[in-house]
C-alpha positions in Angstrom: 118.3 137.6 125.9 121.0 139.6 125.0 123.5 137.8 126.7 122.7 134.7 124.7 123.2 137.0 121.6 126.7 137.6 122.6 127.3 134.7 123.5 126.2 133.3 119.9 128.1 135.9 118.5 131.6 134.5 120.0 130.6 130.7 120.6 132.5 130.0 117.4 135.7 131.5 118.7 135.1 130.5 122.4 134.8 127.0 121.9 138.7 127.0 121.3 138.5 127.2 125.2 138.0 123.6 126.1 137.6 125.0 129.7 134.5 127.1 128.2 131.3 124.6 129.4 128.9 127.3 129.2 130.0 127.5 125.2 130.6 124.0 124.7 126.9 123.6 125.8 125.4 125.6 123.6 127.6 124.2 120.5 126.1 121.1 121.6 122.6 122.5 122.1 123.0 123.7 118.3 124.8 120.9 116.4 124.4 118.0 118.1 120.7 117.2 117.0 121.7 118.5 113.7 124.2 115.3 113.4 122.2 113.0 114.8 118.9 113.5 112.2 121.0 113.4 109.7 122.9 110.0 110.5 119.4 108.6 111.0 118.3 109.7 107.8 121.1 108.1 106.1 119.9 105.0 107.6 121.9 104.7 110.9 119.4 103.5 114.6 119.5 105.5 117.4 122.2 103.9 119.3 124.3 104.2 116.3 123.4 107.6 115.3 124.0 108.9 118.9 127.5 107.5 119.0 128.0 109.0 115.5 127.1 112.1 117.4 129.7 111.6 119.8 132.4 110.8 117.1 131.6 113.8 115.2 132.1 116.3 119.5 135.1 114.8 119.4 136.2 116.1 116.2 135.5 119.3 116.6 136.6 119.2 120.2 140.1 118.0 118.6 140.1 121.1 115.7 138.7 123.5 118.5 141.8 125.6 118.6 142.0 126.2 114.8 139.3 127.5 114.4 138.8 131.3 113.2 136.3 133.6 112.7 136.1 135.2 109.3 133.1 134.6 107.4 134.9 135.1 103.7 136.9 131.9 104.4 133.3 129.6 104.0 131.0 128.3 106.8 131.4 126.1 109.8 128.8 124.0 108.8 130.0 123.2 105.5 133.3 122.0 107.5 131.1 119.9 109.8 129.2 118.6 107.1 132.4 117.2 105.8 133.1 115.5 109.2 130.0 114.3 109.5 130.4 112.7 106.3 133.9 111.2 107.3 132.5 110.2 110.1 129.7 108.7 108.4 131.9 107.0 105.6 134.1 105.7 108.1 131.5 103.7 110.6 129.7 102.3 107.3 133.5 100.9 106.4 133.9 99.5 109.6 130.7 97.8 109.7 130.7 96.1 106.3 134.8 94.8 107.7 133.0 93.4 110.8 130.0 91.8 108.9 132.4 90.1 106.3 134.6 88.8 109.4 131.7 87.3 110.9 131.2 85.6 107.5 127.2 85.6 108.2 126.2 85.4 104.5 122.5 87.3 105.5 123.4 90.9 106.9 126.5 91.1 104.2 123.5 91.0 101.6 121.4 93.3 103.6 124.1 95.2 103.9 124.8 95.7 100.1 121.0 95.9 99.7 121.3 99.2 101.5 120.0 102.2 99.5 123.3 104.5 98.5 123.6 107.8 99.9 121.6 110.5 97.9 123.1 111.9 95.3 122.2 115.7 96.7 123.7 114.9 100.5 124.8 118.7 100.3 121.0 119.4 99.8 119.7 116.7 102.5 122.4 118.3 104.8 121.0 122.1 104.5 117.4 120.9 104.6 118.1 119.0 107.9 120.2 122.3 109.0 117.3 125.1 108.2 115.2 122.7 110.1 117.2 122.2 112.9 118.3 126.1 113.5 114.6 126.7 113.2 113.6 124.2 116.1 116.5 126.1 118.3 115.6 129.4 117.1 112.0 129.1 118.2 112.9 127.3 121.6 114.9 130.6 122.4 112.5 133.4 121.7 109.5 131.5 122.6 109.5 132.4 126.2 109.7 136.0 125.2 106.1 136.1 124.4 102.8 135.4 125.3 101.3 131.7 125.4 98.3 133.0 123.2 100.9 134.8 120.8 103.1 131.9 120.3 99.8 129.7 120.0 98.7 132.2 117.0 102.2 132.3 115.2 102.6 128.1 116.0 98.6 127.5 114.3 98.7 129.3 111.3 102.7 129.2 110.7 103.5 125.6 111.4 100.2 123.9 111.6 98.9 125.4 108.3 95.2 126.7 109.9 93.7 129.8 108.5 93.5 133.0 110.4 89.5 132.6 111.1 90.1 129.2 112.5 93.5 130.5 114.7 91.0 133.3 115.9 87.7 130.9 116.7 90.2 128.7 118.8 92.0 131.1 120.6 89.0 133.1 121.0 91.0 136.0 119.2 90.2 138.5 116.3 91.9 137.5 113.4 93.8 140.7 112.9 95.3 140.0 116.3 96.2 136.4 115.1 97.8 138.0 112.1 99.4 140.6 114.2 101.2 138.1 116.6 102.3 135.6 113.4 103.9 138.3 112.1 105.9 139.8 115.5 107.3 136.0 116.0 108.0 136.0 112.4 110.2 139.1 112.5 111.9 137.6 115.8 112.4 134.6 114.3 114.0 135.5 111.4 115.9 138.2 113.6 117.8 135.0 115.5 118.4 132.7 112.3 119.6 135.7 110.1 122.0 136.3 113.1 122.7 132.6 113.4 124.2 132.1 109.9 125.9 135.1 109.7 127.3 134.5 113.0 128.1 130.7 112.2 130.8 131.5 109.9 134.8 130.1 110.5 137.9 129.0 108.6 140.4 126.1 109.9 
């Protein structure tokens, strides 16, 4: 565990090392679903929103060795947010050319027909973050504790179930389920408060 602290502490700085897989996964690990929901909720199929994905590595594969870790200079995600968004504006650009090449009159109209990006994408983008850096926050510590702890926190956290009914199905007392919410809680928040403070660069 506390080697994938460190390791979180520096990946913003190590992934200047193209040679650095053990980094480079972990960016991945982190950002890469984070692009992908978000180009499917701005309308884009899977195929499309995983190559989207790809575009996006690339970039940031390519900008790599700029990058520098001082966290008064603004965050790394609201840098990738604008290269998403590139990203983003450039493949809807390219499709519309293609379509009015192929001069098929029925996906140009669906095409324009398309709903227009929110107007709060910084908003959609932080909602689809928080949810994504939750997701990899609880994958990492939840093999630090107990199946019946995690089951206690995941019931009356996430599923919304009272502590009397987390207690009669885990066969617990209900202080203990109240206990155990609150120790994954504190860990939790431990490894997202780290995150963002951790996830800070300028170019």
């Amino acid at each position: 565990m506390a080697d994938s602290v460190i390791t979180r502490a520096s990946l913003l700085v190590r992934i200047r090392d193209q040679q650095d897989r053990e980094a480079w996964s972990e960016f991945v690990e982190i950002y890469a679903p984070l692009v992908y929901a978000y180009a499917q909720k701005n309308g884009l199929q899977d195929a499309d929103a995983a190559d989207l994905t790809q575009e996006v590595l690339r970039a940031v594969a390519r900008s790599a060795c700029r990058l520098e870790y001082d966290p008064k200079r603004g965050s790394f995600r609201g840098w990738l947010f604008t290269v998403v968004r590139n990203e983003l504006r450039d493949w809807f650009n390219a499709r519309r050319r293609h379509q009015a090449a192929s001069g098929d009159s029925a996906t140009q109209r669906r095409l324009e027909e398309e709903p227009s990006p929110s107007p709060d994408e910084t908003a959609l983008w932080e909602q689809e973050y928080q949810r994504q850096l939750f997701a990899w926050a609880a994958d990492l510590v939840r093999r630090d504790f107990q199946h019946s702890t995690w089951q206690a926190f995941w019931l009356t956290a996430v599923d919304g179930k009272s502590g009397k009914e987390a207690a009669r199905i885990l066969r617990m007392s209900t202080a203990a389920i109240y206990l155990a919410k609150r120790r994954v809680m504190v860990r939790l928040k431990q490894e997202i408060d780290k995150a963002l403070n951790e996830q800070e660069c300028r170019l």
